[in-house]
C-alpha positions as CSV (number, residue, x, y, z in Angstrom):
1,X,0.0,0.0,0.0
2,X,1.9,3.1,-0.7
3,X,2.5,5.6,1.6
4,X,0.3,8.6,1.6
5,X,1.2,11.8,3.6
6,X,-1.9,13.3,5.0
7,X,-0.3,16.4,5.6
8,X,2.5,17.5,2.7
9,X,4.4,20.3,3.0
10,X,3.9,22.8,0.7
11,X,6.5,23.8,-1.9
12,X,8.6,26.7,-0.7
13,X,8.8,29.3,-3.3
14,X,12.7,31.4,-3.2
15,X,12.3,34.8,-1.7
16,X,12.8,37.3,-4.0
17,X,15.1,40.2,-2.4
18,X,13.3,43.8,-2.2
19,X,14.7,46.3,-4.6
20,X,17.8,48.4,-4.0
21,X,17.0,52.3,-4.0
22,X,16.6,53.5,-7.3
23,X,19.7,56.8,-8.6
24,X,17.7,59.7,-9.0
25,X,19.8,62.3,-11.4
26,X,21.0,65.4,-9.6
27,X,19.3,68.7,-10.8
28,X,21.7,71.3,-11.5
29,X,21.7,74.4,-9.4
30,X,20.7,77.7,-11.2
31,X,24.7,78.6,-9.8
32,X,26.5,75.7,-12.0
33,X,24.4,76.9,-14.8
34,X,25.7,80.4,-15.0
35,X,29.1,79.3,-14.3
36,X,28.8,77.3,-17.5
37,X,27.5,80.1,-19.3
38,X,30.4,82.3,-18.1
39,X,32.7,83.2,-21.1
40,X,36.0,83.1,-19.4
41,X,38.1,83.2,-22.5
42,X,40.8,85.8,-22.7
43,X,39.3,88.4,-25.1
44,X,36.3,87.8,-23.4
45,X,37.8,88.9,-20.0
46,X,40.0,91.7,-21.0
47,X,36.1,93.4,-22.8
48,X,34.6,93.0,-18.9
49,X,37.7,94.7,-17.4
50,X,37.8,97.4,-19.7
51,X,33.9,97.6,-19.1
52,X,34.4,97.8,-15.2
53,X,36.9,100.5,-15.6
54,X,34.6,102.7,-17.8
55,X,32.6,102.1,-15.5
56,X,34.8,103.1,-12.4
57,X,36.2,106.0,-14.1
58,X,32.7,107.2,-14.7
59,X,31.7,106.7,-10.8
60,X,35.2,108.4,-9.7
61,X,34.1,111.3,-12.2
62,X,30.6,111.6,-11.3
63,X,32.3,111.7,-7.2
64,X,34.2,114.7,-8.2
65,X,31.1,116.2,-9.6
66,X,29.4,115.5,-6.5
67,X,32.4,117.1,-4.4
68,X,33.1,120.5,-6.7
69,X,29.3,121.4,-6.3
70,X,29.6,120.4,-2.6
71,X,32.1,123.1,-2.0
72,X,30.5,125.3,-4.2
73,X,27.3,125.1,-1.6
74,X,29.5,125.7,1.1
75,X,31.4,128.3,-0.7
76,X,28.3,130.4,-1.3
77,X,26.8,129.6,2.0
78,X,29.4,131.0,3.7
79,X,29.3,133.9,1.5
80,X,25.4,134.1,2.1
81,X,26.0,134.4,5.6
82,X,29.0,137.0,6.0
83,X,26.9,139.2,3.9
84,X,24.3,138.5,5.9
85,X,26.2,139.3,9.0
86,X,27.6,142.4,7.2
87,X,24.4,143.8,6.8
88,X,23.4,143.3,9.8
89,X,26.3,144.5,11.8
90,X,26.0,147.6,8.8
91,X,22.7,148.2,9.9
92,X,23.4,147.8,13.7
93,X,26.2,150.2,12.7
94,X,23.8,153.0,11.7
95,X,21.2,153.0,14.4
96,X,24.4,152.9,16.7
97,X,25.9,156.6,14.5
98,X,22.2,158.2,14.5
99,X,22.3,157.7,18.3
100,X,25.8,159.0,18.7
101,X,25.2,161.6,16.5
102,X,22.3,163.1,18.9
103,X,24.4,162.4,22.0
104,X,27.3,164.1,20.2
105,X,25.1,167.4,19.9
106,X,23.9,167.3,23.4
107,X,27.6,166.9,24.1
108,X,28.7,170.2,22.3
109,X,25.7,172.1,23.8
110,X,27.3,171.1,27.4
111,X,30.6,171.7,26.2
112,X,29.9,175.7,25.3
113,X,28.1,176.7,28.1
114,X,31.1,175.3,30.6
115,X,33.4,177.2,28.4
116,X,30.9,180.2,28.6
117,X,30.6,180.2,31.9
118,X,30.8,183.7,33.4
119,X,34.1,184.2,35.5
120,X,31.9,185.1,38.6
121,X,30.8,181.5,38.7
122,X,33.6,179.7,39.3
123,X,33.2,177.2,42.1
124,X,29.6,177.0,42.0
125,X,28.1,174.1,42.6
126,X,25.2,174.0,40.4
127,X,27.9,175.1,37.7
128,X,30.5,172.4,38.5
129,X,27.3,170.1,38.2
130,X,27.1,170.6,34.8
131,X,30.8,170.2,34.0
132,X,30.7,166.9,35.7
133,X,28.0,165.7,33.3
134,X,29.7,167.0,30.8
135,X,32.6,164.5,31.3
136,X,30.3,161.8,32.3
137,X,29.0,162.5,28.8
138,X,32.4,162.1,27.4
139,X,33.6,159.0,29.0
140,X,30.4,157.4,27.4
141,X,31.4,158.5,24.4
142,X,34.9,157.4,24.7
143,X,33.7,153.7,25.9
144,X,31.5,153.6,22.6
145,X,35.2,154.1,20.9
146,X,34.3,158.1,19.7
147,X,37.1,159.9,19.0
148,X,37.9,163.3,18.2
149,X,38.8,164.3,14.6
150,X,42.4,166.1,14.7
151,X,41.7,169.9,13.4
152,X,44.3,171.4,15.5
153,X,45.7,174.6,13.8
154,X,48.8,173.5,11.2
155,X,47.2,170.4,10.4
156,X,46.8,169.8,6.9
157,X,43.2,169.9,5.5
158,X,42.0,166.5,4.7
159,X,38.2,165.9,2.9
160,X,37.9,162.4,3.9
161,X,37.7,164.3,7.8
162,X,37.4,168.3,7.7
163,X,34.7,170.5,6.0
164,X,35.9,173.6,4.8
165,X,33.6,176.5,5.6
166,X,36.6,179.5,5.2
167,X,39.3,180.2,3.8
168,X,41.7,182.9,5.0
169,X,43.9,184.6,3.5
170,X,47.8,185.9,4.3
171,X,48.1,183.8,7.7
172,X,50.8,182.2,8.9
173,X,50.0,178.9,8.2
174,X,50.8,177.5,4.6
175,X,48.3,177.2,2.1
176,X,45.8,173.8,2.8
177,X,46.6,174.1,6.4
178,X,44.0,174.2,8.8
179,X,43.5,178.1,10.5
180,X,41.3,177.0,13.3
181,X,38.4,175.2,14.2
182,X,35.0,175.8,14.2
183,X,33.2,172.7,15.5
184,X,34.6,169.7,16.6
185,X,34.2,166.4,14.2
186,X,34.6,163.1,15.5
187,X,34.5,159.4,14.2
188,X,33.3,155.9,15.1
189,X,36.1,153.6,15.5
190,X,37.7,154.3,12.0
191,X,34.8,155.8,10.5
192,X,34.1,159.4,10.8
193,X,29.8,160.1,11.6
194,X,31.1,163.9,11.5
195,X,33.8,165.8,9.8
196,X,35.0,168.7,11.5
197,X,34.2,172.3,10.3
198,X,37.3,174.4,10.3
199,X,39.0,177.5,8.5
200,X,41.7,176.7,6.0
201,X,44.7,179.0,5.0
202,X,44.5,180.4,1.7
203,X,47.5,181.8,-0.6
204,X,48.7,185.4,0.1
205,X,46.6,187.6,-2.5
206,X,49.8,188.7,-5.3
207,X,50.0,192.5,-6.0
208,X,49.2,192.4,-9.8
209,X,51.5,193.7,-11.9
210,X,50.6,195.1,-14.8
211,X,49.9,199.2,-14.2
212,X,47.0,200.7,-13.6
213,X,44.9,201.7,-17.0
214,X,45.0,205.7,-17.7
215,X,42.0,207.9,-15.8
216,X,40.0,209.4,-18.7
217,X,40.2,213.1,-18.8
């Protein structure tokens, strides 16, 4: 009788081994790319070099540009404001004369009734009173840096400070030389607000001498 398994073992079928990861190709960066399509042959180069130094000889030129109009600015800016300040020192200036000016006349007015004076006052006090204001008035004037103009007799005449309202004739003084004064100038600083008035020496008058025409009979 033959033999009969009641329970046979299958057949084993081989494993089959799982599949190795499969190569993907690699993508090319964007960077590889351009460096591909970079010309980096010798004539090539030496056109992009003389390119960049147009181009840096154009920036350096277009700096200097920028710099020469710079100090321009600040060349008329500072300009701008010394006029400025001139003006307005120039203007300062002239309120400061008109002022001076009015004290100056008040100053004078004081100055001829000390010299006036009667003899018979001397030593008063309501007299000496005035003469001390008088040179209170001066030392304020003198702080303000107001100076006398010199018109002392033998000083030669000079526009720019005197104002000629004589002239004299056969003195002893030369000719252009200041006789005497007649009111006092002064000036600011170095500017004279008021020239002084004085009397200059003329030339001796010359005997003319050509005779006399005849009397008619």
């Amino acid at each position: 009788m033959p033999d009969h398994n009641p329970d046979p073992k299958p057949e084993t079928q081989p494993e089959s081994k799982p599949a190795g990861p499969r190569r993907l190709a690699r993508t090319r960066t964007r960077a590889e790319e351009r460096i591909d399509e970079l010309d980096v042959s010798p004539a090539a180069l030496a056109e992009q070099l003389e390119a960049a130094r147009t181009e840096r000889d154009a920036a350096v030129a277009a700096r200097d540009d920028y710099l020469e109009a710079l100090k321009r600015e600040r060349a008329e800016f500072t300009n701008f404001k010394r006029r400025t300040s001139d003006e307005r020192q120039r203007e300062l200036g002239l309120a400061g004369v008109d002022l001076i000016s009015k004290v100056l006349t008040l100053a004078d007015d004081f100055d001829r009734a000390v010299e006036t004076r009667p003899a018979e006052l001397d030593g008063d006090a309501w007299v000496e009173g005035i003469a001390a204001i008088d040179r209170k008035l001066r030392l304020l004037l003198d702080s303000e840096g107001v100076t006398e103009v010199d018109a002392s007799p033998g000083t030669p005449f000079d526009p720019r400070q005197h104002e000629a309202v004589t002239t004299v004739p056969g003195t002893a003084w030369a000719e252009g030389e200041i006789v005497g004064e007649i009111r006092r100038g002064y000036r600011l600083r170095d500017r004279v607000i008021r020239p002084a008035l004085v009397a200059v020496a003329a030339a001796a008058a010359t005997p003319d001498p050509s005779p006399p025409p005849d009397r008619p009979n």
